[in-house]
C-alpha positions in Angstrom: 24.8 -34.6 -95.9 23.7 -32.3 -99.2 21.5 -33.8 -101.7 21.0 -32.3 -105.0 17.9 -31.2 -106.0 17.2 -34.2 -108.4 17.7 -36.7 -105.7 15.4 -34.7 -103.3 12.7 -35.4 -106.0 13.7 -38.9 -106.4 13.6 -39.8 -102.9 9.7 -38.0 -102.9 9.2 -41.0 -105.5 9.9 -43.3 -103.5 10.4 -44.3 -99.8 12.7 -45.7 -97.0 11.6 -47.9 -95.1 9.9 -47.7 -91.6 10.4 -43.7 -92.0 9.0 -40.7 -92.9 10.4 -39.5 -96.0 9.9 -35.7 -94.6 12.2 -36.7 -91.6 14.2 -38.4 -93.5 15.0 -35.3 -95.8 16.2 -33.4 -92.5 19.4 -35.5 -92.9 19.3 -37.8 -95.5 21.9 -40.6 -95.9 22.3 -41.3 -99.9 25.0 -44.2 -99.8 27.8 -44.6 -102.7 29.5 -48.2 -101.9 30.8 -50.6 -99.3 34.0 -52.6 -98.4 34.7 -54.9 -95.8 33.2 -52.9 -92.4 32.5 -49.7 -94.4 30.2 -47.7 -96.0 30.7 -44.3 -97.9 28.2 -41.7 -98.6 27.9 -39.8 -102.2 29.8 -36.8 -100.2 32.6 -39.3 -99.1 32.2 -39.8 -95.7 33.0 -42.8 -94.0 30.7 -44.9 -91.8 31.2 -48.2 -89.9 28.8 -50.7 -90.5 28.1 -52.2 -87.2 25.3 -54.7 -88.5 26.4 -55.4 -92.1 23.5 -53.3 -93.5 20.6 -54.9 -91.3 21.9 -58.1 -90.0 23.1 -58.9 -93.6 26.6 -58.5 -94.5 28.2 -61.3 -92.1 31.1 -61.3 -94.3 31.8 -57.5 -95.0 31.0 -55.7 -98.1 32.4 -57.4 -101.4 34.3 -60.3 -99.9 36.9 -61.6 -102.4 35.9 -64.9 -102.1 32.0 -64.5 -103.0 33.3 -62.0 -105.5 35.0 -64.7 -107.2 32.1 -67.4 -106.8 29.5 -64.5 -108.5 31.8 -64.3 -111.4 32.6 -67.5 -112.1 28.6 -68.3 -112.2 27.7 -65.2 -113.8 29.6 -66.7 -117.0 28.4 -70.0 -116.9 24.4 -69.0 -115.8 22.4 -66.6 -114.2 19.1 -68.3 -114.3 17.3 -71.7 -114.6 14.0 -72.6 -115.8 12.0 -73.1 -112.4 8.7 -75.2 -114.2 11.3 -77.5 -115.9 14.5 -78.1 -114.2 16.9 -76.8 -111.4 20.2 -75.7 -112.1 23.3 -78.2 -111.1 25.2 -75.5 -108.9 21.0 -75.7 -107.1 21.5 -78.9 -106.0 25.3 -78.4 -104.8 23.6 -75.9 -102.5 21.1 -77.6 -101.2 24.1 -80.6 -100.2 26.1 -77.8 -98.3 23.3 -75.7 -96.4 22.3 -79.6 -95.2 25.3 -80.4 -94.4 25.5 -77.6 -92.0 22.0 -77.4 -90.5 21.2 -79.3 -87.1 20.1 -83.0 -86.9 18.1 -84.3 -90.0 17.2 -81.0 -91.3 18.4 -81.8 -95.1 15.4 -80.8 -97.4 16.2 -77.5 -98.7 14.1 -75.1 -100.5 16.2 -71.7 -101.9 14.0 -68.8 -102.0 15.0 -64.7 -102.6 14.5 -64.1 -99.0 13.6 -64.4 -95.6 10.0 -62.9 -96.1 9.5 -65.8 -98.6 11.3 -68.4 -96.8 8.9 -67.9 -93.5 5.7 -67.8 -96.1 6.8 -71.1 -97.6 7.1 -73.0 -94.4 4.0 -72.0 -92.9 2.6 -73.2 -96.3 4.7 -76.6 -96.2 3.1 -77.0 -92.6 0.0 -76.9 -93.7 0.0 -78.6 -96.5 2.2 -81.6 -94.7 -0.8 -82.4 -92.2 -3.4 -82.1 -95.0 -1.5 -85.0 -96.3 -0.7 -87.0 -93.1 -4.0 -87.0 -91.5 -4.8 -83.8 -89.9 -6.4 -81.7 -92.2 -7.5 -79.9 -88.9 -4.1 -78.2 -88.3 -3.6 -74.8 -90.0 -3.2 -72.4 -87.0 0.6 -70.9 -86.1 1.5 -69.6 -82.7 4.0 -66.7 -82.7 5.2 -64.2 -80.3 3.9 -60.3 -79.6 7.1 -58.6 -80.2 8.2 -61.2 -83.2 8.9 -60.1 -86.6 9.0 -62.5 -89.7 8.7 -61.0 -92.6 6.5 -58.7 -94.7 4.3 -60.2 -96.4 0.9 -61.2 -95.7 1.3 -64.5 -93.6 4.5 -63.3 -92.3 3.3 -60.3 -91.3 0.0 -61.9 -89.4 2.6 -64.5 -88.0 4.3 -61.3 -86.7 3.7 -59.6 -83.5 5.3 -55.5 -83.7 1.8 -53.5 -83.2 1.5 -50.7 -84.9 3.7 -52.3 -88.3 0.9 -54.4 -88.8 -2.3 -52.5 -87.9 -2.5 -50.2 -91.1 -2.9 -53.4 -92.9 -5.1 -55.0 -91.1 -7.0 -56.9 -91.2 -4.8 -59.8 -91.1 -4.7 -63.3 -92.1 -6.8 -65.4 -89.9 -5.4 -68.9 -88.0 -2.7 -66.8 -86.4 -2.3 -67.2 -82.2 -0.1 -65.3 -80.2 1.7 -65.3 -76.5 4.1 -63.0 -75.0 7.5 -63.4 -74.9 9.5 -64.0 -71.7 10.8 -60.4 -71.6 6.8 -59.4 -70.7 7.0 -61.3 -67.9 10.3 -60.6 -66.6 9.4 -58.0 -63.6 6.6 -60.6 -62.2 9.5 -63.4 -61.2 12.5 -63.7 -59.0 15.2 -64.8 -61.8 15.3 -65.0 -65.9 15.3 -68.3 -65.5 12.0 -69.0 -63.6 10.4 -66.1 -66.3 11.0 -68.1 -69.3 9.5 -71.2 -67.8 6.4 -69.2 -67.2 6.7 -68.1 -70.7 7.1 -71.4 -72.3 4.7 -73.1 -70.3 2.1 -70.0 -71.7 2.5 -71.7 -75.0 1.1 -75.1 -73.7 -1.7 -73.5 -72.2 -2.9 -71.5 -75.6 -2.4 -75.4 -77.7 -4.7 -76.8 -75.3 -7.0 -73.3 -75.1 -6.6 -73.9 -78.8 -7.8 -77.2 -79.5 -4.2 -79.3 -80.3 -5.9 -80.6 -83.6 -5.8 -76.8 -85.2 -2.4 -76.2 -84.1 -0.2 -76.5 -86.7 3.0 -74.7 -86.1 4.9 -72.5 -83.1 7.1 -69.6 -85.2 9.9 -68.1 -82.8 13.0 -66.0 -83.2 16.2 -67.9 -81.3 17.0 -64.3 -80.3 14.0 -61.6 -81.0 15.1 -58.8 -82.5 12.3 -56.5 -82.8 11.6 -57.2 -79.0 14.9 -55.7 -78.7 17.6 -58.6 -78.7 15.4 -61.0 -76.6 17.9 -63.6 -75.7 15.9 -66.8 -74.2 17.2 -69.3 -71.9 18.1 -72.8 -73.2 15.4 -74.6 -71.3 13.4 -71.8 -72.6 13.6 -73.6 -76.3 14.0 -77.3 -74.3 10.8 -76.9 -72.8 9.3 -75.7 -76.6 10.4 -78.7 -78.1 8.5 -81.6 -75.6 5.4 -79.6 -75.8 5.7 -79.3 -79.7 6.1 -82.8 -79.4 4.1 -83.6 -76.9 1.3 -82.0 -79.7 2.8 -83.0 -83.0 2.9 -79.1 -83.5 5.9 -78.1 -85.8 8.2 -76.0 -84.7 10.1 -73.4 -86.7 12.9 -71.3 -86.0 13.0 -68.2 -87.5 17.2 -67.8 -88.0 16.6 -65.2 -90.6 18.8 -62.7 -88.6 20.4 -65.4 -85.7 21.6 -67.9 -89.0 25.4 -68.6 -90.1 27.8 -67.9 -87.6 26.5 -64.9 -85.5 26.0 -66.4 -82.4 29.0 -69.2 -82.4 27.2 -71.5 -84.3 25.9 -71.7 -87.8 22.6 -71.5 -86.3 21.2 -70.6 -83.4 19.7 -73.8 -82.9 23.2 -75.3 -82.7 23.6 -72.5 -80.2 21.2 -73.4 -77.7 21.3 -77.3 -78.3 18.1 -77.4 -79.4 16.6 -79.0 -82.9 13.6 -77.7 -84.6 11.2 -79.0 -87.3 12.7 -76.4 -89.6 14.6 -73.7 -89.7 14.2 -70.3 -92.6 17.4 -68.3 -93.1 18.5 -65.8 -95.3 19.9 -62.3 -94.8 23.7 -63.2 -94.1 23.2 -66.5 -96.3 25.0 -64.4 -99.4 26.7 -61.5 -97.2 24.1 -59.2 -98.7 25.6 -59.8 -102.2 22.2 -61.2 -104.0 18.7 -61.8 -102.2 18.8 -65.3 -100.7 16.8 -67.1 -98.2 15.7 -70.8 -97.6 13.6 -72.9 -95.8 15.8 -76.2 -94.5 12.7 -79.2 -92.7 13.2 -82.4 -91.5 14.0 -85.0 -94.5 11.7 -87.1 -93.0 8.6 -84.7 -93.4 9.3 -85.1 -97.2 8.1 -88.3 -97.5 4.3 -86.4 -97.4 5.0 -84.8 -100.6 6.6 -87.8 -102.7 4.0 -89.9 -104.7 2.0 -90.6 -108.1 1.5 -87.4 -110.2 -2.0 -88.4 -109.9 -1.4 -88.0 -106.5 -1.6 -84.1 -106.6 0.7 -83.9 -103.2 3.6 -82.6 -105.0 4.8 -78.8 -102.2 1.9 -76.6 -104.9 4.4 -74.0 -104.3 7.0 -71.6 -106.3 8.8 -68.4 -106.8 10.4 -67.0 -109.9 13.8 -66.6 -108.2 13.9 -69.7 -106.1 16.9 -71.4 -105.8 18.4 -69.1 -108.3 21.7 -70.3 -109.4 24.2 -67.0 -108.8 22.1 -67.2 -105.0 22.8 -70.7 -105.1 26.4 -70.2 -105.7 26.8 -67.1 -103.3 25.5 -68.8 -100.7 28.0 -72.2 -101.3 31.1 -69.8 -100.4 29.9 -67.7 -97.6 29.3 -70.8 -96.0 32.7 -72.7 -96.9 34.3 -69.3 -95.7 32.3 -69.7 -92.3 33.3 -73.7 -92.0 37.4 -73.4 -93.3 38.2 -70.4 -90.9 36.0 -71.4 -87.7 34.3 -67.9 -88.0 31.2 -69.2 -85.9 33.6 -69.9 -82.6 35.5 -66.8 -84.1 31.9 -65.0 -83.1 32.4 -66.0 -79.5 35.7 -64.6 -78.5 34.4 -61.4 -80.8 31.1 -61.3 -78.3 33.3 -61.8 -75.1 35.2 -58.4 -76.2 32.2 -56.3 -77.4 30.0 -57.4 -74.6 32.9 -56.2 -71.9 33.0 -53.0 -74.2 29.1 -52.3 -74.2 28.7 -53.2 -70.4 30.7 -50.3 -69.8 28.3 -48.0 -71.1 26.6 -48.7 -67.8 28.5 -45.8 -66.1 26.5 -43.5 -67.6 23.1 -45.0 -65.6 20.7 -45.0 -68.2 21.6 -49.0 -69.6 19.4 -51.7 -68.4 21.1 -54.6 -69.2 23.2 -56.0 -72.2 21.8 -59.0 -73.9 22.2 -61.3 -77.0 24.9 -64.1 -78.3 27.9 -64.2 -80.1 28.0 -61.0 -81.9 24.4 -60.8 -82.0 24.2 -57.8 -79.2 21.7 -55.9 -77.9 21.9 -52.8 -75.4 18.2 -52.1 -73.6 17.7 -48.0 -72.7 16.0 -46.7 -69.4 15.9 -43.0 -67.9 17.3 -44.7 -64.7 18.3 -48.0 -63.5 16.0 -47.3 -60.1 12.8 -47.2 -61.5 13.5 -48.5 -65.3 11.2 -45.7 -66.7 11.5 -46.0 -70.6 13.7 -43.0 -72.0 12.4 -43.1 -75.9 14.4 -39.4 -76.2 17.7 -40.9 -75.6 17.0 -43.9 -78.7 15.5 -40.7 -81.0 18.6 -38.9 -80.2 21.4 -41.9 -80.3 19.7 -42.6 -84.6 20.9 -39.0 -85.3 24.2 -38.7 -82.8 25.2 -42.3 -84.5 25.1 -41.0 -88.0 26.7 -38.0 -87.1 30.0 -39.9 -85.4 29.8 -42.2 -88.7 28.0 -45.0 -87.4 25.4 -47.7 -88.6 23.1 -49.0 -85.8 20.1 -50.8 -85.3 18.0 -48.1 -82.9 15.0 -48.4 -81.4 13.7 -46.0 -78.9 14.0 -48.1 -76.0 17.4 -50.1 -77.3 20.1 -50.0 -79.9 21.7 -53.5 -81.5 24.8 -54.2 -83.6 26.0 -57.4 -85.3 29.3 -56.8 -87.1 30.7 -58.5 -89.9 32.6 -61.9 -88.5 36.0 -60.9 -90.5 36.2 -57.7 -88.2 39.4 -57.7 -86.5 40.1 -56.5 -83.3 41.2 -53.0 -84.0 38.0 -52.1 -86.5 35.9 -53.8 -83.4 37.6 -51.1 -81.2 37.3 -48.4 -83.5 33.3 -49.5 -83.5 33.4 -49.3 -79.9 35.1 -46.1 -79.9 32.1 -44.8 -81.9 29.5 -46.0 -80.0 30.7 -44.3 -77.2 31.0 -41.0 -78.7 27.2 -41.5 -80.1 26.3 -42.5 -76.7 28.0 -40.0 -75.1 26.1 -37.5 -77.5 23.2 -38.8 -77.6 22.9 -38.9 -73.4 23.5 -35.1 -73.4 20.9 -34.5 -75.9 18.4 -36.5 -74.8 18.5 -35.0 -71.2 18.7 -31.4 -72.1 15.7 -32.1 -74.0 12.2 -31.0 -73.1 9.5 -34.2 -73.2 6.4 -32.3 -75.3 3.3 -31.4 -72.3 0.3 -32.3 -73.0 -2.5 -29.9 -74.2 -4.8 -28.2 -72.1 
């Protein structure tokens, strides 16, 4: 698209993220508004959203019903005092996100996102043992590969390389292991891989010390990694040898929480129960920042007691809990419960995956991986030798945009995650698109020349 020459020199004030804002320039994408599985530029064009913005919009763009729920707090409050009170509507949330989470996960802590949601847990786990008797326990174990947020303990929980190392260094008391994808060419089956991998994390609490092992951070489904997509006993085995350690465990369900993968959460998904479990992103549809942190009611008990005490969570954000969040948040997950739009994410899965799968005819797919509608397509040069084909991901970004298409694309994969109202002929016209872009992108990425080394 054309840009005026004001917005050129807005956009060198500021920057997008993860790119180059010189790249960027080469064929900007300045974006006007949004409805339902849309977006459309400043020039008018037409795009379809296949991950609600970045794994956000779950509902679509400016649902009625969280339209409605935004106005009708809007007039009554749009703030509370965090040092002296919470707001009523707070408190209703708090009930409902409880009521939805997995076993005895009740205590609820809104936050403005998921960045401050993983912070605040890794913070609650620490201080928690300080106050039950193992003042020892501050280290986290995470995955290479994982990504939890951006800032600074989120980032050192985090495991993507490169994103990290210009600000390093990091926080110390941060552990990592591979995730089973690393180890997936050394074994026979999936299965027997993500045994290995799980087992790794026993071996590193004991390498450790168990007393300084405080937490084990994981995304359900990795996204970074490129839609890793564990097996059950993958997250079975996790959960003896967390308890087998009293190490907490923590999901990350930032991107994998309310309805995406057929269940609210991911958890639910895979049948297993964490210690807690931050969320955010599609928590509001993308219609105000929200994210939360939702632990075990029990664990609460270790920050109830005198005022003398001092063992109160010595924790807070401005916009935590924030009533029009608070509010959001209530009806995109009534919308989720009333119309069944988590099992609606299943029967949408079984018709994208069949769709994506077919991309294999063109020899240069891996494999297709994720749940629900959570889905992730990995990119080789061949399906022979797997070589990595980084061209063809650099070439499907720009073909996508082109056909009018939002992705997720990495060099070596591509994602999507549409919203869960989709019906079946905007999922086909997705499809449709991808294809084209695929198509595209294949032929440009082959006719291509790789750069040669200099002499």
């Amino acid at each position: 698209m054309k840009i005026t020459a004001r917005q050129e020199a807005l956009l060198k004030r500021t920057f997008i993220d993860y790119q180059q804002v010189t790249e960027f320039l080469r064929d900007p994408l300045i974006v006007d508004r949004a409805q339902g599985v849309y977006y459309w530029d400043t020039e008018g064009k037409r795009y379809f959203d296949a991950i609600g913005g970045i794994f956000v919009a779950t509902l679509g763009h400016g649902h009625p019903r969280l339209m409605d729920a935004m106005r009708q707090q809007m007039e009554k409050m749009t703030f509370a005092p965090p040092l002296h009170g919470i707001a009523d509507v707070t408190l209703d949330f708090v009930e409902r996100l409880g009521a939805v989470a997995p076993g005895n996960l009740k205590y609820v802590k809104g936050f403005s996102g998921g960045s401050e949601a993983t912070e605040s847990a890794m913070k609650f786990v620490r201080q928690y043992f300080k106050q039950t008797g193992h003042p020892g326990k501050y280290k986290f174990i995470s995955r290479y590969q994982g990504y939890h947020g951006g800032t600074a303990g989120a980032m050192s929980a985090s495991g993507t390389g490169p994103r990290k190392t210009k600000f390093e260094p990091q926080m110390p008391g941060f552990v990592k292991v591979f995730p089973p994808t690393h180890y997936r060419n050394q074994f026979a089956s999936w299965e027997e891989c993500n045994r290995f991998a799980a087992q790794a994390v026993e071996d590193v609490i004991i390498a450790e010390d168990p007393e300084t092992i405080a937490g084990f951070i994981v995304e359900p489904v990795g996204n970074t990694g490129g839609i890793i997509t564990p097996t059950a006993e993958y997250f079975q085995i996790l959960r003896r040898i967390c308890d087998r350690y009293n190490v907490i465990l923590i999901f990350d369900e930032i991107i994998t929480g309310f309805g995406k993968t057929g269940a609210m959460f991911a958890a639910q998904t895979y049948g297993v129960t964490p210690d807690i479990i931050c969320c955010g992103k599609g928590l509001s549809s993308g219609m105000v920042p929200i994210g939360a942190m939702i632990a075990r009611e029990d664990m609460a008990e270790a920050f109830w007691g005198a005022a003398s005490d001092d063992v109160q969570f010595a924790h807070g954000h401005t916009f935590a809990g924030n009533p029009l969040a608070s509010a959001v948040g209530i009806a995109v997950i009534d919308e989720i419960v009333e119309n069944r739009l988590d099992e609606k994410a299943l029967r949408m899965g079984e018709r994208l995956r069949a769709r994506l799968e077919g991309l294999k005819k063109h020899g240069v797919v891996r494999e297709v991986r994720g749940r629900g509608i959570l889905l992730g397509v990995e990119l080789v040069k061949d399906t022979r030798t797997l070589a990595p084909f980084p061209e063809l991901g650099a070439a499907l970004k720009k073909t996508a945009l082109k056909s009018g298409l939002i992705l997720r694309v990495d060099p070596s994969w591509f994602a999507i995650s549409p919203a869960l109202v989709a019906n079946d002929a905007e999922l086909d016209e997705m499809c449709a698109l991808i294809e084209e872009s695929f198509v595209a992108a294949v032929e440009q990425a082959l006719t291509t020349p790789r750069p040669t080394a200099r002499a």
